[in-house]
N, C-alpha and C positions, 0 to 999 in steps of 0.2 A: 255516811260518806259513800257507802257502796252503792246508794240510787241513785238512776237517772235522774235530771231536774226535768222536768217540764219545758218548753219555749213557752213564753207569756205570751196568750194569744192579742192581737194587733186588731182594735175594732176601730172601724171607718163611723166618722161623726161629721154629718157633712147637712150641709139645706139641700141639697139636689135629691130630689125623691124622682126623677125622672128614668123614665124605663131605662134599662141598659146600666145606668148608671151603678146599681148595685152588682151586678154583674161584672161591669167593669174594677170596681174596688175587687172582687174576688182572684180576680185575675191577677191582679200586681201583688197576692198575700197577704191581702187580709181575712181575717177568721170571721171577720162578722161585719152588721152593718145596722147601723141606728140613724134615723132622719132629725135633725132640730123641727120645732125647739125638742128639747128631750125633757120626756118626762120622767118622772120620779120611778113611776112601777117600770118602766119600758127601762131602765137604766138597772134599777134592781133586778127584776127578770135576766139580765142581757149578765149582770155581773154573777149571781149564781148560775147559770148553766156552764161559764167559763170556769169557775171559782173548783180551788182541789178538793176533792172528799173529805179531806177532813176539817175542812171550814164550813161544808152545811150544816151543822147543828148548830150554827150563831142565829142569835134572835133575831128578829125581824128588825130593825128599825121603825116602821113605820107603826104608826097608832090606829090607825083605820078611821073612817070618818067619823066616826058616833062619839068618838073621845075630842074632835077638833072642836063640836058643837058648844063641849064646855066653856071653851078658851074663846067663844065670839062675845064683843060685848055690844054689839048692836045688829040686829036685825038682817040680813039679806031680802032682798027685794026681786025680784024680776026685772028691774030696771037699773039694778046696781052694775055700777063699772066696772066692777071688778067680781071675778066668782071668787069672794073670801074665805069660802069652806076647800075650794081646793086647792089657792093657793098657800092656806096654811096648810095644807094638810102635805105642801110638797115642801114645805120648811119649815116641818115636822111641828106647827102650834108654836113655834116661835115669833109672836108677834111683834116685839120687841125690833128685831132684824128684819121683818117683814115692812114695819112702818120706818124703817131708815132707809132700808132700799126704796122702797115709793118715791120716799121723799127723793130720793138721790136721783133718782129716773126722772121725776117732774122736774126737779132742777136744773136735767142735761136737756130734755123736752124742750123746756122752756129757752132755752143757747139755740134750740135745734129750729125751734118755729121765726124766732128774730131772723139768724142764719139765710132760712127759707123764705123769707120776707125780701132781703137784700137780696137774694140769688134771683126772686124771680122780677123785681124789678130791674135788676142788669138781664134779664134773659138767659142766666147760667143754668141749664136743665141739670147739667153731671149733679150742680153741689142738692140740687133740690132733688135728686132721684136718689141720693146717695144717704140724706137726710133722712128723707122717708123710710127709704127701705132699714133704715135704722131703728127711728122708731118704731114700724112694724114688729120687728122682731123683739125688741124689747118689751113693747106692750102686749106682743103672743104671750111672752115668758111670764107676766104677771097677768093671765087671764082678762087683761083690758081691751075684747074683742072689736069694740067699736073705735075705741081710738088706733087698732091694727088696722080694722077693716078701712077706715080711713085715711091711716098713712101708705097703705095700697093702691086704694085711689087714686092717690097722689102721685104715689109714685107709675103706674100704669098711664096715666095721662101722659106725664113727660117722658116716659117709656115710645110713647105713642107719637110723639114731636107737636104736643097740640099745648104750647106755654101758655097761650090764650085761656085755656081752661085751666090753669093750676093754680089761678089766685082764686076762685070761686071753689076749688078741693084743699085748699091751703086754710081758708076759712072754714069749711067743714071740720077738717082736723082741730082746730085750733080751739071750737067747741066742742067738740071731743074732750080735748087738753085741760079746757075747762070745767065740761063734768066730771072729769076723774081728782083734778087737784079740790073742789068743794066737798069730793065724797075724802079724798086724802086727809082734811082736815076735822074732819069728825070719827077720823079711824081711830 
């Protein structure tokens, strides 16, 4: 009773990686600053430097890669959709939870590409720039680079006021959407 408690340090978790802007979180009290998507080590790194002395001797969580290799039951390739060694390795060899969330993401995908379909035949840029930049971030978070890189595209076009090209980046995407739901079903 007779020690001070600590303040629980306040860390900023924001997409804005833009200069200044971590600066700025410092400013209004925050103790730290982390960019999305967030990764696994940058989160554990971020939480033991915060964490009180007498919680460092807790084990690690994490397994390291050479133990996720066990847990794959097919192959990675150079052309796979997904990096599957690191994205189990960031939900710790939990395949199980790994293959619900895909599914669950290809399922919201799939709302999102019809969606953007309707939006760009009415000429609606907001619903289609707002799509995108959705699925981008979701497909960063499951290492689905090209269907991110993709929904970037897309969304930078209609960022750009050019709706004319969003059906021919919309399509892009959409095989995107479909190499990742082919390789989804042999996961």
């Amino acid at each position: 009773l007779g020690k001070s408690r600590r303040r629980t340090p306040i860390i900023a978790m924001t997409g804005h990686a833009i200069q200044g802007f971590k600066e700025r979180c410092f400013e209004v009290g925050m103790d730290d600053f982390l960019t999305k998507p967030v990764k696994r080590d940058d989160l554990t790194t971020m939480v033991k430097k915060w964490i009180s002395p007498c919680c460092e001797d807790v084990a690690p969580v994490m397994t390291g890669a050479q133990s996720m290799k066990s847990v794959l039951s097919m192959p990675e390739d150079d052309h796979s959709p997904i990096n599957v060694e690191q994205i189990l390795e960031e939900f710790d060899g939990d395949k199980e939870f790994l293959k619900k969330l895909i599914k669950e993401f290809m399922d919201k995908v799939k709302e999102q590409i019809g969606c953007m379909k309707k939006a760009v035949s009415e000429g609606n840029a907001q619903v289609v720039k707002e799509e995108a930049h959705s699925i981008k971030g979701g497909a960063s978070n499951l290492t689905a680079m090209d269907l991110s890189k993709s929904a970037l595209d897309l969304e930078r076009i209609v960022n750009a006021g050019l709706m004319e090209g969003s059906l021919e980046a919309l399509v892009r995407l959409e095989q995107e959407y479909e190499k990742l739901a082919a390789f989804a079903r042999r996961f």
